[in-house]
Biopython code that builds the backbone (N, CA, C, O; Angstrom):
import numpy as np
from Bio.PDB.StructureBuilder import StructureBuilder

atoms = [
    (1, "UNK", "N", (60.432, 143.842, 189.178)),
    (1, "UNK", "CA", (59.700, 142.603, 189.085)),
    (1, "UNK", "C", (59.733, 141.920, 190.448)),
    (1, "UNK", "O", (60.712, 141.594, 191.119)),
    (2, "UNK", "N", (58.398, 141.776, 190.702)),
    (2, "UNK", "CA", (58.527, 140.968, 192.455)),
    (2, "UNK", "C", (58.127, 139.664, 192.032)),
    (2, "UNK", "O", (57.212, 139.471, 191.232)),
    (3, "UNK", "N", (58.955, 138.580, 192.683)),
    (3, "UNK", "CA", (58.842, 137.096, 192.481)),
    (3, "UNK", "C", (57.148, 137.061, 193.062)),
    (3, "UNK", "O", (56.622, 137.960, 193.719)),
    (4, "UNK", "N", (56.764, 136.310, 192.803)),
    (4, "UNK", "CA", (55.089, 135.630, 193.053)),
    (4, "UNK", "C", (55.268, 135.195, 194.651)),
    (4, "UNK", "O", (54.259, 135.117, 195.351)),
    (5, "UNK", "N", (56.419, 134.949, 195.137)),
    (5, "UNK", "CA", (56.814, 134.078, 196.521)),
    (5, "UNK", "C", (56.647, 135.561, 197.738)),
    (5, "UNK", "O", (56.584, 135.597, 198.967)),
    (6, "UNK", "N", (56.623, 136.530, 196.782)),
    (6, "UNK", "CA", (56.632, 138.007, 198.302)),
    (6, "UNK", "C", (55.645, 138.391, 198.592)),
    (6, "UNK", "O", (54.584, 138.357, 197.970)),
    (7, "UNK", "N", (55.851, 138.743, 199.437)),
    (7, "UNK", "CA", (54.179, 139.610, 199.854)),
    (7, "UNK", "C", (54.470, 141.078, 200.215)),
    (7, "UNK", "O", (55.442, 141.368, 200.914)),
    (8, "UNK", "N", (53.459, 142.174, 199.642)),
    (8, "UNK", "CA", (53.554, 143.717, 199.545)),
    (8, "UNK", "C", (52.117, 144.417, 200.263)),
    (8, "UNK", "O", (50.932, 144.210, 200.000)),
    (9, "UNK", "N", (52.765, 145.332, 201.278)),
    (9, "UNK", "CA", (51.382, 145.602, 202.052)),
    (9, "UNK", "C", (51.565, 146.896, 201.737)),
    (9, "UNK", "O", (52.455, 147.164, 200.930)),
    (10, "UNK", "N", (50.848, 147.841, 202.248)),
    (10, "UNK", "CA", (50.787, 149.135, 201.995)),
    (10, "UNK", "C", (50.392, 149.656, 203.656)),
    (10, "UNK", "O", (49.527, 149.088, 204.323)),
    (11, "UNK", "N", (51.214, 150.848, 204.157)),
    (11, "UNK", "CA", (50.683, 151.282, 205.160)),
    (11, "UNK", "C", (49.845, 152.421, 204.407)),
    (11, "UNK", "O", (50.302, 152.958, 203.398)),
    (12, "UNK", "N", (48.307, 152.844, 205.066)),
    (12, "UNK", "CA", (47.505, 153.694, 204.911)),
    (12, "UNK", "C", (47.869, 154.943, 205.637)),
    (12, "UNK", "O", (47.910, 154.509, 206.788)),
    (13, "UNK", "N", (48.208, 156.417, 205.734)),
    (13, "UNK", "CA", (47.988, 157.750, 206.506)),
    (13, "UNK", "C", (47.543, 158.885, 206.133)),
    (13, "UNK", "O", (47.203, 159.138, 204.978)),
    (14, "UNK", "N", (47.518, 159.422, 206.782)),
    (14, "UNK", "CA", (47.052, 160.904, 206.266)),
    (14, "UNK", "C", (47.872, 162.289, 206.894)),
    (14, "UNK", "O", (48.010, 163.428, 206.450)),
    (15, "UNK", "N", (48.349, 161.605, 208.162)),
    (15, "UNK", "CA", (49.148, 162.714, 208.941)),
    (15, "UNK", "C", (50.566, 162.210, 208.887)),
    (15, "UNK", "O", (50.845, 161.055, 209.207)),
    (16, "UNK", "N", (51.575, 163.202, 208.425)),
    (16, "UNK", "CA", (53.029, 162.744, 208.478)),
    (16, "UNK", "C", (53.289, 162.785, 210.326)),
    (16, "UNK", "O", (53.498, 163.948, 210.671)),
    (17, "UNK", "N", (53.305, 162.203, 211.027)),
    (17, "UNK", "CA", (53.645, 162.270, 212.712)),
    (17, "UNK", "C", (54.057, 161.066, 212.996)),
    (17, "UNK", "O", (53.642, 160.095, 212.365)),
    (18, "UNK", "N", (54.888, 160.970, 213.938)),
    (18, "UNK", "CA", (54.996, 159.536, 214.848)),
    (18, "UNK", "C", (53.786, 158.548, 215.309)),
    (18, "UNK", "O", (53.497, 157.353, 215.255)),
    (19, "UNK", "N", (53.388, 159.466, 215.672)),
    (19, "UNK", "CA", (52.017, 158.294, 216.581)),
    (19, "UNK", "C", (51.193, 158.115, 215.241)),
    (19, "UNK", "O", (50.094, 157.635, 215.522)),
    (20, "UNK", "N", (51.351, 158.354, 213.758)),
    (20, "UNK", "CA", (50.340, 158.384, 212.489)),
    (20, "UNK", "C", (51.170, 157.466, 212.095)),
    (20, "UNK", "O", (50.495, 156.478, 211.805)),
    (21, "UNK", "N", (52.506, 157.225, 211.894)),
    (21, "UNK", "CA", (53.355, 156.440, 211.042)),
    (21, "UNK", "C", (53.112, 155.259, 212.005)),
    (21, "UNK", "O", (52.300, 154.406, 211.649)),
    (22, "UNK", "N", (53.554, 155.167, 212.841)),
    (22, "UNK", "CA", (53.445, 153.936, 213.988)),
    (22, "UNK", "C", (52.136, 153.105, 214.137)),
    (22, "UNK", "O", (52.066, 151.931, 214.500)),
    (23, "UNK", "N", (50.902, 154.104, 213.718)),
    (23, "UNK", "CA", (49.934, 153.118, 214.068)),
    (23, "UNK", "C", (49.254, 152.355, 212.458)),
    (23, "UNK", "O", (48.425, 151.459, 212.295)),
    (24, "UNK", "N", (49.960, 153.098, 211.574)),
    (24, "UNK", "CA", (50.045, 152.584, 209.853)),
    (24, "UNK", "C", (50.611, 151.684, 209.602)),
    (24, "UNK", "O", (50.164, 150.796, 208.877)),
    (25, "UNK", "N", (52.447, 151.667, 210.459)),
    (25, "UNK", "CA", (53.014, 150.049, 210.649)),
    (25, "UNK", "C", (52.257, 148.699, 210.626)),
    (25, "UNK", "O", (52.244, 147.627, 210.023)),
    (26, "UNK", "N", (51.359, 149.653, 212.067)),
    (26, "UNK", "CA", (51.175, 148.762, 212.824)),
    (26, "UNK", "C", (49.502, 147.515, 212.121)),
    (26, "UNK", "O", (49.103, 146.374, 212.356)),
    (27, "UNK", "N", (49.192, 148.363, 211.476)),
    (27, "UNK", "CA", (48.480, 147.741, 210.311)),
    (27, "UNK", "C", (48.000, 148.064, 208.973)),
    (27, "UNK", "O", (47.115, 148.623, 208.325)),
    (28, "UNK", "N", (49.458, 147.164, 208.909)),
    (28, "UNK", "CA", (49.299, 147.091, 207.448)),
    (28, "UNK", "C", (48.639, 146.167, 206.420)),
    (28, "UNK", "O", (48.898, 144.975, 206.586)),
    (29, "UNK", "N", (47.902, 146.448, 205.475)),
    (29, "UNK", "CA", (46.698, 145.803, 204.460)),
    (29, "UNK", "C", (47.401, 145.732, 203.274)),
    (29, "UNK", "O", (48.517, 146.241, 203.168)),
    (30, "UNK", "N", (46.675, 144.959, 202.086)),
    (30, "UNK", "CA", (46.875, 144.706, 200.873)),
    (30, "UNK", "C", (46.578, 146.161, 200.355)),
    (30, "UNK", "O", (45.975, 147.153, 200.764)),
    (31, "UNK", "N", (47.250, 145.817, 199.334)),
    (31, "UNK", "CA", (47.148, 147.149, 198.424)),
    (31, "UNK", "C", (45.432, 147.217, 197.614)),
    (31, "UNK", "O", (44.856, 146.228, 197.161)),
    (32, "UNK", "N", (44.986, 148.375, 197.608)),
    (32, "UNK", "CA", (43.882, 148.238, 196.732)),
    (32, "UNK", "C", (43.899, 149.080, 195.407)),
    (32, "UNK", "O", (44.039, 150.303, 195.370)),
    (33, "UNK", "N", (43.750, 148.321, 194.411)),
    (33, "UNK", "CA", (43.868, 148.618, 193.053)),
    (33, "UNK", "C", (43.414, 150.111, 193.001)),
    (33, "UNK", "O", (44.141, 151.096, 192.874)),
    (34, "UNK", "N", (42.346, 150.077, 193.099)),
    (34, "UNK", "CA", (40.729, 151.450, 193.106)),
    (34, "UNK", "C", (41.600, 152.147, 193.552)),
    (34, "UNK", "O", (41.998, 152.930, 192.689)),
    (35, "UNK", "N", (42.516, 152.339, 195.271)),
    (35, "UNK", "CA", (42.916, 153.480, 195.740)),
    (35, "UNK", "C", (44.286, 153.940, 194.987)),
    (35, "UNK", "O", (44.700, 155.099, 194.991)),
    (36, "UNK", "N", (44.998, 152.704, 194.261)),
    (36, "UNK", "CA", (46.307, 153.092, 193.513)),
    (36, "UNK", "C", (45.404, 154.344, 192.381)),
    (36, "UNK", "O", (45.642, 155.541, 192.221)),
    (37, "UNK", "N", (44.257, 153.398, 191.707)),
    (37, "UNK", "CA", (43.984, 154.323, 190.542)),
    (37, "UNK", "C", (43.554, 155.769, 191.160)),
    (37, "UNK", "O", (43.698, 156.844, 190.579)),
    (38, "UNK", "N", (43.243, 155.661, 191.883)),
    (38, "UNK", "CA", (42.777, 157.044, 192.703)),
    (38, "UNK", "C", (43.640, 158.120, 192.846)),
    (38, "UNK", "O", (43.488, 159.270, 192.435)),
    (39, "UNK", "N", (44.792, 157.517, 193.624)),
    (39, "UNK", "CA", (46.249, 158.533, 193.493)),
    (39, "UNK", "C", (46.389, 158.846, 192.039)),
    (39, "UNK", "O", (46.268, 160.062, 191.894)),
    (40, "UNK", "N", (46.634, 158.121, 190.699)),
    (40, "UNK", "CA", (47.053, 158.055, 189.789)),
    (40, "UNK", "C", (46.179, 159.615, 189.381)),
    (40, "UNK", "O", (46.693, 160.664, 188.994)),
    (41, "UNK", "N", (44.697, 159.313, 189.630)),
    (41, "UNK", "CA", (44.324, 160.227, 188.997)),
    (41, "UNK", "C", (44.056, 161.561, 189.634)),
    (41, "UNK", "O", (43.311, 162.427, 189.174)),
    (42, "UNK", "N", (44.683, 161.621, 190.638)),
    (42, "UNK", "CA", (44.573, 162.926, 191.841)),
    (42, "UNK", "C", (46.465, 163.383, 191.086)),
    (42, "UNK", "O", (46.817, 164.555, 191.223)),
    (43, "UNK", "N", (47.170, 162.676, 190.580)),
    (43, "UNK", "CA", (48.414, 163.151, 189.864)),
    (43, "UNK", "C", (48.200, 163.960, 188.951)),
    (43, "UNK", "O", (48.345, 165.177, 189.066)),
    (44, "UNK", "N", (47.785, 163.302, 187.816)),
    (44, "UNK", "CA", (47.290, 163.911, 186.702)),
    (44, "UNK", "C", (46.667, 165.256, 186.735)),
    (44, "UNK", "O", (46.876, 166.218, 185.995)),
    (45, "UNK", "N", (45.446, 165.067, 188.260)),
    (45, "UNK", "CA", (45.175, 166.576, 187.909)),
    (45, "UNK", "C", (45.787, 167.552, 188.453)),
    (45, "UNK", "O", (45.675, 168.692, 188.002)),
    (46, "UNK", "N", (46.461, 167.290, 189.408)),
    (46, "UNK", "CA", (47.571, 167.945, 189.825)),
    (46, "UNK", "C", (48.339, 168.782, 189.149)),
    (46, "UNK", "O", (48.485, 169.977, 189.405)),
    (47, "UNK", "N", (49.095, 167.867, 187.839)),
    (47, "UNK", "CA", (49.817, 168.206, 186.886)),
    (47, "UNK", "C", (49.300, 169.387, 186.359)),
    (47, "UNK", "O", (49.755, 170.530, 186.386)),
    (48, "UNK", "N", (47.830, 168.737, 185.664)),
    (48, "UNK", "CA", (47.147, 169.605, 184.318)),
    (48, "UNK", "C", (46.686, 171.109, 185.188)),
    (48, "UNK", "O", (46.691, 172.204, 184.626)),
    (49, "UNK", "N", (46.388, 170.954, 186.312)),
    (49, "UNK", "CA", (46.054, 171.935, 187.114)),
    (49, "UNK", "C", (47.187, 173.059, 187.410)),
    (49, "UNK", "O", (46.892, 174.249, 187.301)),
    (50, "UNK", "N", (48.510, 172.643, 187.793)),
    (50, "UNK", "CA", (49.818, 172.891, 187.581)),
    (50, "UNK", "C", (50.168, 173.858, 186.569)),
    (50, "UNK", "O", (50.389, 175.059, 186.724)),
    (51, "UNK", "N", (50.188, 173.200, 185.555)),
    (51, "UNK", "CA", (50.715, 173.874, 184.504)),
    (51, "UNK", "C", (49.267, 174.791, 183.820)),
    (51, "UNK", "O", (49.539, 175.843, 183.243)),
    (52, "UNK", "N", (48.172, 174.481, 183.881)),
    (52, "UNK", "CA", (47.504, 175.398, 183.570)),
    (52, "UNK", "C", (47.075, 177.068, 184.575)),
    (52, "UNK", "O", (46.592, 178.081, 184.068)),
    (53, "UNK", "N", (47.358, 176.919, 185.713)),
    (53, "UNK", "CA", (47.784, 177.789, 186.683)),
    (53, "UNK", "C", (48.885, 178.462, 186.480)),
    (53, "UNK", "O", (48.684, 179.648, 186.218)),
    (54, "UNK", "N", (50.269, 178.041, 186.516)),
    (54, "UNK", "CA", (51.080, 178.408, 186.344)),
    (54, "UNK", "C", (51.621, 179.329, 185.218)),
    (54, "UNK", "O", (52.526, 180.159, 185.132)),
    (55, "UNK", "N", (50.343, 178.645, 184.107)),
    (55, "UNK", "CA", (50.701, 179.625, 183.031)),
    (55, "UNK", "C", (49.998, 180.882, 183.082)),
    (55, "UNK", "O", (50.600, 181.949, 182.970)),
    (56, "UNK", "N", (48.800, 180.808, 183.240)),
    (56, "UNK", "CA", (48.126, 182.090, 183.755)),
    (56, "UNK", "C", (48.465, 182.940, 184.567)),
    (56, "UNK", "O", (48.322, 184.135, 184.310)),
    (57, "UNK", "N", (49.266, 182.276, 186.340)),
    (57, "UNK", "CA", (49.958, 183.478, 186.976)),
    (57, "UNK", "C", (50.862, 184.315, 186.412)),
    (57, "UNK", "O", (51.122, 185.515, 186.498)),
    (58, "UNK", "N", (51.318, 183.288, 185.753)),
    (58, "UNK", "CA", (53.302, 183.944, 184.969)),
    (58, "UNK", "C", (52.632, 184.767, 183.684)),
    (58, "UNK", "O", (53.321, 185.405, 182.887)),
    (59, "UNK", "N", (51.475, 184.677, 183.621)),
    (59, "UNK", "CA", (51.172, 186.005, 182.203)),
    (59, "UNK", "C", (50.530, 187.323, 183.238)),
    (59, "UNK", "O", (50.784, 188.522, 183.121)),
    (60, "UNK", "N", (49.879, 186.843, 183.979)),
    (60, "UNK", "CA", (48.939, 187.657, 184.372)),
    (60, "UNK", "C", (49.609, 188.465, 185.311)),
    (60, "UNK", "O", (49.517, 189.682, 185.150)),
    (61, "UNK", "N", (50.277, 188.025, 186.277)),
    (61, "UNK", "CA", (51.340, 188.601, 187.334)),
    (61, "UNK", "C", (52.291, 189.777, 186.673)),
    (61, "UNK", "O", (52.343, 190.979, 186.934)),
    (62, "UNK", "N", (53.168, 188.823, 185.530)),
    (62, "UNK", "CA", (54.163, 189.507, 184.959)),
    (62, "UNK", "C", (53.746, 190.911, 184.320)),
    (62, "UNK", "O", (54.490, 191.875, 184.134)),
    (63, "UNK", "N", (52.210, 190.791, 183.988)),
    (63, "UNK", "CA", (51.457, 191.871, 183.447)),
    (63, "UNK", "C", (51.738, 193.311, 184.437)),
    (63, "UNK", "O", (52.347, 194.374, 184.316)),
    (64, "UNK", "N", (51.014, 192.718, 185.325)),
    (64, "UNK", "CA", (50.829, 193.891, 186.396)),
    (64, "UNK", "C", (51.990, 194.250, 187.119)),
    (64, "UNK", "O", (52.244, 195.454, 187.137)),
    (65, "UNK", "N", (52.909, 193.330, 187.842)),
    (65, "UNK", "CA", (53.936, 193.532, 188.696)),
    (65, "UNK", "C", (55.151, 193.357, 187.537)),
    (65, "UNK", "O", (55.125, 192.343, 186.839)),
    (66, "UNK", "N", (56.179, 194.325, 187.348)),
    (66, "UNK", "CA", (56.940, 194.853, 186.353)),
    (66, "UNK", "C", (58.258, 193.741, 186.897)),
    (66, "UNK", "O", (58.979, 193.086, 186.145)),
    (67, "UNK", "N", (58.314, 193.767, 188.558)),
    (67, "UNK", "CA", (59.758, 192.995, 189.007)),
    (67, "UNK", "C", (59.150, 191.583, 188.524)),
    (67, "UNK", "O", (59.998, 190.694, 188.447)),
    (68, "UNK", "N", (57.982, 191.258, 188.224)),
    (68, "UNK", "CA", (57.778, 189.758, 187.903)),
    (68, "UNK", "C", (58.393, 189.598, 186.180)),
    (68, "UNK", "O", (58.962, 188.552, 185.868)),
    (69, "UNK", "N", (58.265, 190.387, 185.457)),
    (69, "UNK", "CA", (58.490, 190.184, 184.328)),
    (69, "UNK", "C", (59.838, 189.519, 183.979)),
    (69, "UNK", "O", (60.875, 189.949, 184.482)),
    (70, "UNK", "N", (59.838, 188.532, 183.169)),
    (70, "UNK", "CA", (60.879, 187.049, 182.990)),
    (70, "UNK", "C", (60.910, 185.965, 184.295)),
    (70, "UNK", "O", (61.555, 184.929, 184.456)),
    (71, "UNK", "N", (60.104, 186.539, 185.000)),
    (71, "UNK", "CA", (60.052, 185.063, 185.845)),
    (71, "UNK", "C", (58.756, 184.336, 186.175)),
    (71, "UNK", "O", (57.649, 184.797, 185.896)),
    (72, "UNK", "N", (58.940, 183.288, 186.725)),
    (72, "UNK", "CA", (57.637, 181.751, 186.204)),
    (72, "UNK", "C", (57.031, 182.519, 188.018)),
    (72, "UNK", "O", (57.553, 183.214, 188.890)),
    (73, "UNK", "N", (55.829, 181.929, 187.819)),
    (73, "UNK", "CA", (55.283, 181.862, 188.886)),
    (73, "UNK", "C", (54.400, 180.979, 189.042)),
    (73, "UNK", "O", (53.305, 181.217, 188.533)),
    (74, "UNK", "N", (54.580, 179.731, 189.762)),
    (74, "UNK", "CA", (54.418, 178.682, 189.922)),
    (74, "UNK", "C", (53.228, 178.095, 190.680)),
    (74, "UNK", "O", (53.677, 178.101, 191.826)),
    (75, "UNK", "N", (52.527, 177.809, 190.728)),
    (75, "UNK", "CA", (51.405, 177.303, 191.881)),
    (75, "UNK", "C", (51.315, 175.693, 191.459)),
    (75, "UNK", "O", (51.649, 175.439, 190.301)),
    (76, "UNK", "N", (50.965, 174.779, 192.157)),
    (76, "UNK", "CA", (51.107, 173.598, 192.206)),
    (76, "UNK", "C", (50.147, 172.921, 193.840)),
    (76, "UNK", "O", (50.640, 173.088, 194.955)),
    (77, "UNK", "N", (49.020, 172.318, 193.669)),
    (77, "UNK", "CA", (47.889, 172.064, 194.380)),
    (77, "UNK", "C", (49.160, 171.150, 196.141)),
    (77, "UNK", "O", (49.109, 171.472, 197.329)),
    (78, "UNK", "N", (49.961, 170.189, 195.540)),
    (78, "UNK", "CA", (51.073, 169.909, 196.072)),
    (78, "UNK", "C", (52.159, 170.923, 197.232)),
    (78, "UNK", "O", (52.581, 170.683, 198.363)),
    (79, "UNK", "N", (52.304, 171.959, 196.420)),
    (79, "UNK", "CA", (53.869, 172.818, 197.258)),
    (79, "UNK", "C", (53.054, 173.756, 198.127)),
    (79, "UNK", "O", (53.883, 174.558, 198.557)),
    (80, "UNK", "N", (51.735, 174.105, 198.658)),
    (80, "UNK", "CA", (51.600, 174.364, 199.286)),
    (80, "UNK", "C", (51.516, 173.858, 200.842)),
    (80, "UNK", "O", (51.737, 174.645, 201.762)),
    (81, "UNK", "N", (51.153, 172.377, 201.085)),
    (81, "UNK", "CA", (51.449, 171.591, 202.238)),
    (81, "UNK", "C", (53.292, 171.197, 202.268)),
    (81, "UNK", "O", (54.033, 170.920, 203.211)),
    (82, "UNK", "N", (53.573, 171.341, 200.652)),
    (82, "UNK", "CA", (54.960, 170.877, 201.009)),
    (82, "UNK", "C", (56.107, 171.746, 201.786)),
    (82, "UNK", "O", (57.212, 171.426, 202.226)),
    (83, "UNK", "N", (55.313, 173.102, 201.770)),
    (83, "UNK", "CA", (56.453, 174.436, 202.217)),
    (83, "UNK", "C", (56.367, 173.982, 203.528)),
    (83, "UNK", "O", (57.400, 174.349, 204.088)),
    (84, "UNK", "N", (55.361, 173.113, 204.619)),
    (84, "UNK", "CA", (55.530, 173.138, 205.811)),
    (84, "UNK", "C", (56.800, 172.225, 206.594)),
    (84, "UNK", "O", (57.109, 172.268, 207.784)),
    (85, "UNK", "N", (57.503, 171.267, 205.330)),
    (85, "UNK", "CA", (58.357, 170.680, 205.581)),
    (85, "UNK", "C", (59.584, 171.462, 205.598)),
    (85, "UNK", "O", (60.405, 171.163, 206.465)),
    (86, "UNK", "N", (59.849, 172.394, 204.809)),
    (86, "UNK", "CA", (60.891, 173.724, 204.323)),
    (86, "UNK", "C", (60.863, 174.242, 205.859)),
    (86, "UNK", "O", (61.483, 175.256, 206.180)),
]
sb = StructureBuilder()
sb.init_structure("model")
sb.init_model(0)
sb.init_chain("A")
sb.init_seg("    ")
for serial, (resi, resn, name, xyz) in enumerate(atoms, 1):
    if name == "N":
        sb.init_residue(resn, " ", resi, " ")
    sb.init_atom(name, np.array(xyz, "f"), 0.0, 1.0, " ", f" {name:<3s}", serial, name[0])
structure = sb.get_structure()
């Protein structure tokens, strides 16, 4: 719960870097509703995309490749930019 007395900005980016974070600081805006709902719904499909992928590799994989059989195989629209942090 934020008292009515604070104020909440949002920095905007697109590139995780120094000179991207620094110049997002450096102006920062009100939050916009539209772009919260926007993320919200770039989650969701994420998810449904997720698990409906995931279930298809882990049948379809396990089918053909014998060492896959009992294990998940995962795809997620997400862990592919995220492996560059790994």
């Amino acid at each position: 719960h934020l008292s009515s007395r604070k104020s909440v900005l949002r920095a905007r980016f697109s590139v995780v870097s120094p000179a991207a974070l620094l110049g997002a600081l450096k102006t920062l805006g009100e939050p916009d509703v539209r772009l919260a709902a926007a993320v919200d719904a770039r989650q969701e499909l994420d998810l449904r995309l997720g698990v409906a992928w995931t279930r298809y590799l882990t049948r379809r994989l396990a089918g053909r490749f014998g060492a896959l059989r009992g294990c998940l195989v995962s795809y997620g629209p997400c862990q592919t930019p995220a492996l560059g942090f790994v």
